[in-house]
N, C-alpha and C positions, 0 to 999 in steps of 0.2 A: 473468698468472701461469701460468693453465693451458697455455697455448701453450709457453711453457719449458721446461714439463715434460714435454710431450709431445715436443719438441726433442729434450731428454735422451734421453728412451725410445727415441726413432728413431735417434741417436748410436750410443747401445750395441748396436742391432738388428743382428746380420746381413744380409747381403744377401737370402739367404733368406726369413729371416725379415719384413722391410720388406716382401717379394711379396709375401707371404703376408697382412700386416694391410693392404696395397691391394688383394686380392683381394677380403678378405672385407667389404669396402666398395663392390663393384662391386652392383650392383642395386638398392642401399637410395636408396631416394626420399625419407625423412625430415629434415629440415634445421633446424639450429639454430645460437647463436652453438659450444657449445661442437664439435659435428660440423664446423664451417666454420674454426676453429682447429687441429682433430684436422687435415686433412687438408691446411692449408697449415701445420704444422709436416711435414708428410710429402713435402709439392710440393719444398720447402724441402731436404729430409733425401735428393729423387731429387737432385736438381740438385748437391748436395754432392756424391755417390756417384762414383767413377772407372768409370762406365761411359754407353751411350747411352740415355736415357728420353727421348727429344723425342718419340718416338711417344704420349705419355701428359701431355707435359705443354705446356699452353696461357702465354698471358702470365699470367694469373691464379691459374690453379686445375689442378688434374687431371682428363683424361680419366676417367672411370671404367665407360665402356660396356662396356669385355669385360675378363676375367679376361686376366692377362701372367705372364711367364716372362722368364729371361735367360737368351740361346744367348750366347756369345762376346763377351761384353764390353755385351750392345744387350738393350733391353726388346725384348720382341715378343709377339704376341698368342696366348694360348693356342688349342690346333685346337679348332675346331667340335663333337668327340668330345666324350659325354659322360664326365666324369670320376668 
């Protein structure tokens, strides 16, 4: 049930917005069932999206090693600068 909803949430997210809550999941090392749901209703919600994330997304699950942005249509990796 919880996957659902977190479906829903990532539906109604803007595009911005979606960067934004895979952002702020990039470095966290913690793992559970509900975090391993959070983030394939998300894998899920890139792959729906009308643009490119293959740079982030695997057969299973998401990349989440570096913070991303979208230039023209394509995920890509934030610079090295701190932000």
């Amino acid at each position: 049930m919880r996957e659902q909803e977190f479906e829903e949430r990532f539906a109604m997210a803007r595009d911005e917005k979606l960067i934004e809550m895979f952002n702020h999941e990039v470095g966290i090392t913690a793992w559970g069932n509900a975090r391993a749901e959070y983030l394939d209703a998300m894998r899920y919600e890139f792959l729906r999206r009308d643009f490119d994330s293959s740079l982030i997304i695997t057969k299973n699950t998401l990349r989440l090693a570096r913070k991303i942005k979208q230039v023209n249509g394509k995920i890509v990796f934030q610079s090295a600068e701190i932000q």
